[in-house]
C-alpha positions in Angstrom: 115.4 209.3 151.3 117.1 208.0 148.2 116.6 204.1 149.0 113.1 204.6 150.8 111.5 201.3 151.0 113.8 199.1 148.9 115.1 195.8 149.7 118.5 194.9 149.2 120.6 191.4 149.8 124.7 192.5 150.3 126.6 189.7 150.0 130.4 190.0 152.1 128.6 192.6 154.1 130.6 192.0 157.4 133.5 193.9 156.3 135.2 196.3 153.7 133.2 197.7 150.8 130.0 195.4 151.7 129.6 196.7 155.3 130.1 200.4 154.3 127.0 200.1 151.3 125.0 198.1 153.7 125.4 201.4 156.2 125.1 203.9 153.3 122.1 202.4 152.1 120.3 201.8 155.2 121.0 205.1 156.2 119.2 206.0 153.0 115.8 204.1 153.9 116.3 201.2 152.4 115.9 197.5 154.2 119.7 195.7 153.9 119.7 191.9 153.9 123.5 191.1 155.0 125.0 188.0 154.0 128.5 186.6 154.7 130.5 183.5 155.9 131.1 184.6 159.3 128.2 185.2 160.8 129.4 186.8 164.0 130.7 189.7 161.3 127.2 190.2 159.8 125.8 190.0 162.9 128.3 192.6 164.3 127.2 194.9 161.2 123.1 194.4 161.6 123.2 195.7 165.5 125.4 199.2 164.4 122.8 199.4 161.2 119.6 199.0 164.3 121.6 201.0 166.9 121.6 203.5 164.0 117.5 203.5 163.4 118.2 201.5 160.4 116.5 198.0 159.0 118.7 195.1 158.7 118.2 191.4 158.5 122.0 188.9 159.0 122.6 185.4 157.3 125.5 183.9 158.2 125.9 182.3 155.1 129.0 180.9 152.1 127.2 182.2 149.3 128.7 179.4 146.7 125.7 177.0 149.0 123.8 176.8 146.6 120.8 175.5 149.0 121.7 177.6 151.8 121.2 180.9 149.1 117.6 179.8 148.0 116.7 179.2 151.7 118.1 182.5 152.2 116.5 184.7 148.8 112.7 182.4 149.9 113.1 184.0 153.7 113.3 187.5 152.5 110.4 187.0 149.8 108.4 185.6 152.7 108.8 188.8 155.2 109.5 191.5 152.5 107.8 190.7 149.5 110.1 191.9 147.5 113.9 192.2 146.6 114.3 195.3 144.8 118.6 195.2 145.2 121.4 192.1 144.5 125.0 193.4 145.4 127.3 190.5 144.7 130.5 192.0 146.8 131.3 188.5 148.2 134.7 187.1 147.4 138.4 186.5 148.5 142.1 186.0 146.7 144.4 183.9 146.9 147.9 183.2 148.7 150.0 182.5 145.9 149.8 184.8 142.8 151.8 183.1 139.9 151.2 180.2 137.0 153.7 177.5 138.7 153.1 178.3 142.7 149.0 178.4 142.1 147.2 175.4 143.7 144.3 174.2 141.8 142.6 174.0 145.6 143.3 178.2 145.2 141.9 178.5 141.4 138.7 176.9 142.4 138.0 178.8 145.9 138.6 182.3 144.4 136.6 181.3 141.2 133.8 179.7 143.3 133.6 182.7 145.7 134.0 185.1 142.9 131.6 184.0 140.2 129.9 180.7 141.3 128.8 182.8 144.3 127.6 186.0 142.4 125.7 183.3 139.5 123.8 181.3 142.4 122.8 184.8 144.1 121.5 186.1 140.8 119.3 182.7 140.0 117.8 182.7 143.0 116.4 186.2 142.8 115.7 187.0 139.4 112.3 184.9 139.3 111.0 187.4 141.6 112.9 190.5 140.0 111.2 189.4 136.7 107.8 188.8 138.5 107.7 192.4 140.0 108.8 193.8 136.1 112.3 195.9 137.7 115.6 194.9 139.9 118.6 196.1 140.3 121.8 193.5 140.0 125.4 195.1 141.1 128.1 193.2 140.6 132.2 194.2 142.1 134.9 193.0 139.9 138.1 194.8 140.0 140.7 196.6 137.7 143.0 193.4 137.8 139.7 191.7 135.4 140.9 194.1 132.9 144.4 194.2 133.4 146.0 191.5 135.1 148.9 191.6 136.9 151.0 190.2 139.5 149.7 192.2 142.2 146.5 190.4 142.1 147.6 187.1 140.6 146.5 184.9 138.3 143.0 183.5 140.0 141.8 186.8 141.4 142.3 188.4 138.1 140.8 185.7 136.0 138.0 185.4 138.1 137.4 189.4 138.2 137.3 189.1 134.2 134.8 186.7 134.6 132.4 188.8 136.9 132.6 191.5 134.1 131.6 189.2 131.7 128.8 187.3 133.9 127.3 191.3 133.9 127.6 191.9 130.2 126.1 188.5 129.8 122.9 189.9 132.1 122.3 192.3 130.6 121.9 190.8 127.6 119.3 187.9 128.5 117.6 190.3 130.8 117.2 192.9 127.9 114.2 194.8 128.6 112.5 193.0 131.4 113.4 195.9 133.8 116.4 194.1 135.4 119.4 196.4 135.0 123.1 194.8 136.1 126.6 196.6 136.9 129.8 196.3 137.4 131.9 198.3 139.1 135.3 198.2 138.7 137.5 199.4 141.4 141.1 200.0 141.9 143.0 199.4 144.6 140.4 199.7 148.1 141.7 199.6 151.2 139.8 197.1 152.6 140.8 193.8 154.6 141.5 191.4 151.4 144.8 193.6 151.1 146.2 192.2 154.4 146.1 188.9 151.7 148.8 189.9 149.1 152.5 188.9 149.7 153.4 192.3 150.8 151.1 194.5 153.1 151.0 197.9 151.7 152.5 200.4 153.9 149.4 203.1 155.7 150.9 205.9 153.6 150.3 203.7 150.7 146.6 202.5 152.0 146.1 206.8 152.5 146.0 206.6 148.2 143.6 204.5 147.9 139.8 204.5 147.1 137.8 203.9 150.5 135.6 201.6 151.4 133.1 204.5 151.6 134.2 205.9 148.6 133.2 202.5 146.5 129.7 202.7 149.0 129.5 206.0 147.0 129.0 204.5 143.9 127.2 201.9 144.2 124.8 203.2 146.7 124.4 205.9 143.0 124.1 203.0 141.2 121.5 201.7 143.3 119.4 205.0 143.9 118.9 205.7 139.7 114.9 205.7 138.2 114.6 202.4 137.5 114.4 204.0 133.4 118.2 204.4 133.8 121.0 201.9 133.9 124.9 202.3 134.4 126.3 199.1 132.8 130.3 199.5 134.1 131.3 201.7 136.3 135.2 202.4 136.9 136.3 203.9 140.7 140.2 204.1 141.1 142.5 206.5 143.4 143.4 209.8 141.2 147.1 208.8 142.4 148.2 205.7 141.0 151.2 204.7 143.1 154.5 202.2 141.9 153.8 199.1 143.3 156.7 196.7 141.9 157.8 196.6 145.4 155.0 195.4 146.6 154.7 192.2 143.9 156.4 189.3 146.1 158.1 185.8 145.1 154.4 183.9 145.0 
């Protein structure tokens, strides 16, 4: 199998596109790590992943502890030896979307959960990613990092930006040590953090959309490369790209 043998930490991997890599790569041999705030989710996830043949470890953990994520990186060193995978998929919007209704309680949460949480994550396991010569860091922004928009809003978009840029900024200080980062970008995923926008798109709307599974694809591609190969960015959006002006809201 693809993922034989391989450890990997999934960070949001009670729901959406986390729990559907965590299940794609587990089914591919590989030993998932799940990680999220609610720990009854990742729980929920690690018994289907067993019930299933699969490995799987849970943390119910808020990735922006910084404490709580070293505890959490030193207890998988100490039973696996090894953590060959980061997949930094935790991370929520906001309520409001615009400049003036924006709370500054808002612009910190999303920017914490977004970037703090994927920056803690990578520090804690890069020592041993360097140590072992080879790791693999994946990193989900979104298309509203490169073009923002009302949709998203203003925190979610800026804080996407910043994901990409926390990659590019990986892969240059990790330059040949044999850590390799990505980003994937996708569009519009219909996964739970849509039932956060001002208007719920409609299920003919959510039928366009990229999967869950779909994303799963490619990262779990991302993931499964020779170590010799590296995909920087990677861009997944639905082939239909759908008016959603309607959908924009008054916050």
């Amino acid at each position: 199998m693809g993922l034989e043998g391989k450890v990997c930490i999934i960070t949001g991997g009670g729901s959406g596109i986390g729990r559907a890599t965590a299940i794609m790569m587990a089914g591919e041999g590989a030993t998932v790590v799940l990680v999220g705030r609610t720990a009854s989710k990742v729980e929920e996830v690690q018994f289907e992943i067993e019930s299933s043949g699969g490995k799987a470890t849970a943390f119910g953990l808020d990735v922006t502890d910084e404490g709580g994520v070293k505890a959490m990186v030193e207890s998988v060193l100490a039973e696996h030896g090894k953590i060959d995978i980061l997949l930094n998929n935790a991370g929520h919007s906001s309520i409001h979307r615009k400049l003036l209704t924006t709370t500054s309680e808002e612009m910190k949460g999303v920017f914490d959960s977004n970037v703090l949480g994927s920056v803690l994550c990578a520090q804690a396991v890069v020592p041993a990613m360097l140590e072992a010569g080879e790791g693999t860091i994946i990193n989900i922004s979104s298309l509203a990092g490169v073009t923002p928009g009302l949709l998203a809003g203003m925190a979610y978009g800026a804080a996407k930006a910043g994901v990409i840029n926390f990659t590019q900024f990986l892969n240059a200080e990790l330059r040949n040590t044999g850590i390799r980062s990505s980003v994937v970008i996708p569009g519009e995923v219909d996964t739970p953090i849509l039932d956060k926008r001002p208007v719920n798109p409609s299920a003919d709307a959510r039928e366009t959309m990229v999967t869950a599974e779909d994303a799963a694809e490619a990262i779990t591609m991302i993931a499964r490369l020779p170590s010799r190969a590296a995909i920087p960015e990677l861009v997944i959006r639905p082939t239909y790209l759908r008016d959603t002006s309607a959908e924009v809201g008054t916050s």
